[in-house]
N, C-alpha and C positions, 0 to 999 in steps of 0.2 A: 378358525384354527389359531391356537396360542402360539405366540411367536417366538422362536429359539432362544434359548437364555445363550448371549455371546459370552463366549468363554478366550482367558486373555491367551499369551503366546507360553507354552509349552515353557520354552527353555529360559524367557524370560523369570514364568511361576518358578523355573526349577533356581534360578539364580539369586532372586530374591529369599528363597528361604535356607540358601546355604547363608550368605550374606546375612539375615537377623539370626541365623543359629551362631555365626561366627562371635555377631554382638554381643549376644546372651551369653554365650562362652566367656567372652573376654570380661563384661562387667561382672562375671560370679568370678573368674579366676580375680579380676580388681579388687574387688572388695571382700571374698570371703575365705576362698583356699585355694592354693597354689599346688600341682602337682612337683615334687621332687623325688628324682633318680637318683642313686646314692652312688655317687663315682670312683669313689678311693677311699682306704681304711681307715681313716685315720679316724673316726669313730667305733671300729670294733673296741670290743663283741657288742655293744651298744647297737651299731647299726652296721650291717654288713656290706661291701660290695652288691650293688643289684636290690638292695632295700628298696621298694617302691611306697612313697607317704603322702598327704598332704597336708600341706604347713598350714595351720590356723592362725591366716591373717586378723582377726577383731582380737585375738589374745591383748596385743600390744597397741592397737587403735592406727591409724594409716597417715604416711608421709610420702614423699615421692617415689623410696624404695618400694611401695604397694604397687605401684603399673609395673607388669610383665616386660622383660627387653624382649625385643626379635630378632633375631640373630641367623640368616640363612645367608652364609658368602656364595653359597655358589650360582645365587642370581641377585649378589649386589645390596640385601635388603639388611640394615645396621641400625636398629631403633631404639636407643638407650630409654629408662626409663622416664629418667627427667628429662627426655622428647616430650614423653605424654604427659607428665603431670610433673615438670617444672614448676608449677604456680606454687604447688606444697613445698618444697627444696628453701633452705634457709633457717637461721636462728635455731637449728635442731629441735627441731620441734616437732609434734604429731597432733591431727586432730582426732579428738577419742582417746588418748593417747592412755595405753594400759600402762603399770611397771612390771617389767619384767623381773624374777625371780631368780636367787641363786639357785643351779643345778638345772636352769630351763635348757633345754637343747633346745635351739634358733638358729635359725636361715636370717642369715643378713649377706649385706653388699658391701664387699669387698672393699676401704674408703678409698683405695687408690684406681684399683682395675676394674671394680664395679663389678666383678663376679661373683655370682651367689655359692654361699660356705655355710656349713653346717657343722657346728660345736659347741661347747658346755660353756655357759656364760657359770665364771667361779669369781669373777672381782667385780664388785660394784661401785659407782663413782665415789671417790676420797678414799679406798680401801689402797694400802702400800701391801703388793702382792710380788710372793719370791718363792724361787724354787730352789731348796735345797737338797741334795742327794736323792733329787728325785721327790722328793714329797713339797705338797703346796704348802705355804705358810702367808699367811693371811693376818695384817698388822701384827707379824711378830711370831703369832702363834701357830705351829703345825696343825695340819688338820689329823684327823684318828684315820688311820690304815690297819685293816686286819687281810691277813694274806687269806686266798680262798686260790689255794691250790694253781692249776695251771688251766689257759688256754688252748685248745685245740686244733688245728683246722690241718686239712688236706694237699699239700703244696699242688697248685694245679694255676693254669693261667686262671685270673679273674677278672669280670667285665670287659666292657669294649676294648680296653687297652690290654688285656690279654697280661697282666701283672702277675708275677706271683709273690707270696707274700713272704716281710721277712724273718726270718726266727732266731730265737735266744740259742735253742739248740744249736746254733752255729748253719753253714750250709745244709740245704736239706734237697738232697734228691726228688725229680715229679714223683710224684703219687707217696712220698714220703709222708711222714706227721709231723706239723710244725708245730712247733711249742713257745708259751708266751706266758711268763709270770703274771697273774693273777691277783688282783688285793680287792679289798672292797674300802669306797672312798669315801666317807661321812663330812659331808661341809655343814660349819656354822648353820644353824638351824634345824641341823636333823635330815637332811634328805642324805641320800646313800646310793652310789652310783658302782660300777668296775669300773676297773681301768688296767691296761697290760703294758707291762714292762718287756723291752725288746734286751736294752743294752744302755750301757755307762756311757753318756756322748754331753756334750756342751749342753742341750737344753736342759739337763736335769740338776744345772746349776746356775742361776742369772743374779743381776743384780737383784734392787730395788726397783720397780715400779710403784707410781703413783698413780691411779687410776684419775686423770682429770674429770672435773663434773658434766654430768651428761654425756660421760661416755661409760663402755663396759669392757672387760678383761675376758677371753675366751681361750677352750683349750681345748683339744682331743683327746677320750679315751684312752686311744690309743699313742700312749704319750711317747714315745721315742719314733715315732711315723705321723707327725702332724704338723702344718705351719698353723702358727695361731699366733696369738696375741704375747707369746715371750720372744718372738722375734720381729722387733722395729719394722716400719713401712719401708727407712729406708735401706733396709738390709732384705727388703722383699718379701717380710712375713704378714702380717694383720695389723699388727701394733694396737692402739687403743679405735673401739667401734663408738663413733658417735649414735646416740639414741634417734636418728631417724636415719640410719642406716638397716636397722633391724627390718626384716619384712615377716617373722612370725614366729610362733612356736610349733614344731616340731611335737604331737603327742601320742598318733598311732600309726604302725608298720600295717600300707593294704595287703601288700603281698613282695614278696622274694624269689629272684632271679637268681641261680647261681652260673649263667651263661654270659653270653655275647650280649645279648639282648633280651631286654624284659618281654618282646615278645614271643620267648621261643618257653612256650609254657612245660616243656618239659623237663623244664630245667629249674622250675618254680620249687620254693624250698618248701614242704608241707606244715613246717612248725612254724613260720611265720606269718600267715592269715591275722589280721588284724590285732597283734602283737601290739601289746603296749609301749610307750617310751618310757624309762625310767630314770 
């Protein structure tokens, strides 16, 4: 009689392959694409509240901003990136290392707080970048703006934070129409973006910036509702992104939340299914 094939411990099998799935997970989120939730406007209509993407890490080639943080306070667990892959950190530099393009929308690390951000890279290193009356100007010269009417949306809470958003229209009542001047943005090179105008406020007038080498100039969409790169690190904004702070490019929308949570699918936008980035 053939002798029973021993079989190992149940819950041991079962722990072992949560454990090499977790692996597998985490070396494809290392190296290849990173999921991102879109948490606040400041890229509309670009990319909405509730936008759900994955950022294409090999666009840019990988530095220590490439390892995931892990972030759960409420059992103690705080794992910065450069925990995991410190060795790459230094000299700004990246192995593989791609360039990054004007008009790329990219996920990079915050240089100060180390939080991950998502906005339009418009200055390149040695480029002297200024906002005048609201319009970029880029060594000296304005970039072309043609008005394209207005933005739309619903004044209603949005996302986790339950926000609602602000309008040109002045105060707007729940379930009111919020409205948001419109332009189309053509930067040096020919790419061509929107972008909405809220209201007349300081950022739509700065000095001069110099973008120092190996680093990059960023900015939201949504330009009167964004911290980006025209407000200093030590004034609390971005200021200039060194080139291994980047962690990817930003190129297609999987799906759209217009709720609390991306997983209350009933709240999934139908026109954004794999929506391009433009």
């Amino acid at each position: 009689m053939a002798k029973a094939e021993k079989k190992g411990n149940p819950f041991v099998e079962t722990i072992k392959t949560i454990v090499y799935a977790l692996l597998i997970a985490g070396v494809f989120r290392t190296l290849f694409f990173q999921p991102f939730w879109i948490p606040s406007g400041s890229m509309k209509e670009t990319l909405l509240i509730g936008d759900f993407l994955f950022v294409n890490k090999m666009a840019y080639g990988y530095s220590y901003a490439s390892c995931p943080s892990v972030q759960i306070p409420s059992v103690g667990i705080d794992i910065d990136a450069a925990d995991l892959c410190g060795f790459l950190d230094g000299d700004n530099t990246r192995i593989w290392g791609g360039t990054p393009e004007r008009g790329d929308v990219v996920v990079f690390r915050h240089p100060v707080s180390g939080r991950d951000f998502i906005k339009r890279l418009v200055g390149l290193p040695g480029e002297r970048i200024q906002i005048s009356n609201g319009v970029l100007r880029i060594d000296g010269t304005p970039v072309t703006l043609t008005d394209d009417g207005n933005f739309e949306e619903i004044v209603e809470p949005q996302g986790p934070g339950r926000v609602r958003p602000r309008c040109e229209n002045g105060p707007v009542g729940l379930r009111g129409v919020c409205l948001k001047s419109r332009q189309i943005e053509t930067l040096p090179g020919g790419r061509s973006h929107k972008i909405i105008n809220i209201t007349n406020q300081s950022s739509d007038n700065t000095g001069v910036y110099t973008v120092p080498e190996g680093h990059y100039f960023f900015m939201g969409d949504n330009r009167d509702n964004s911290s980006d790169s025209r407000i200093p690190q030590t004034a609390g904004g971005v200021g200039f992104v060194p080139y291994e702070n980047l962690v990817g490019r930003a190129d297609r929308i999987l799906f759209s939340s217009a709720g609390a949570s991306m997983l209350f699918f009933w709240t999934w936008r139908g026109d954004r299914f794999f929506k391009g980035i433009e």
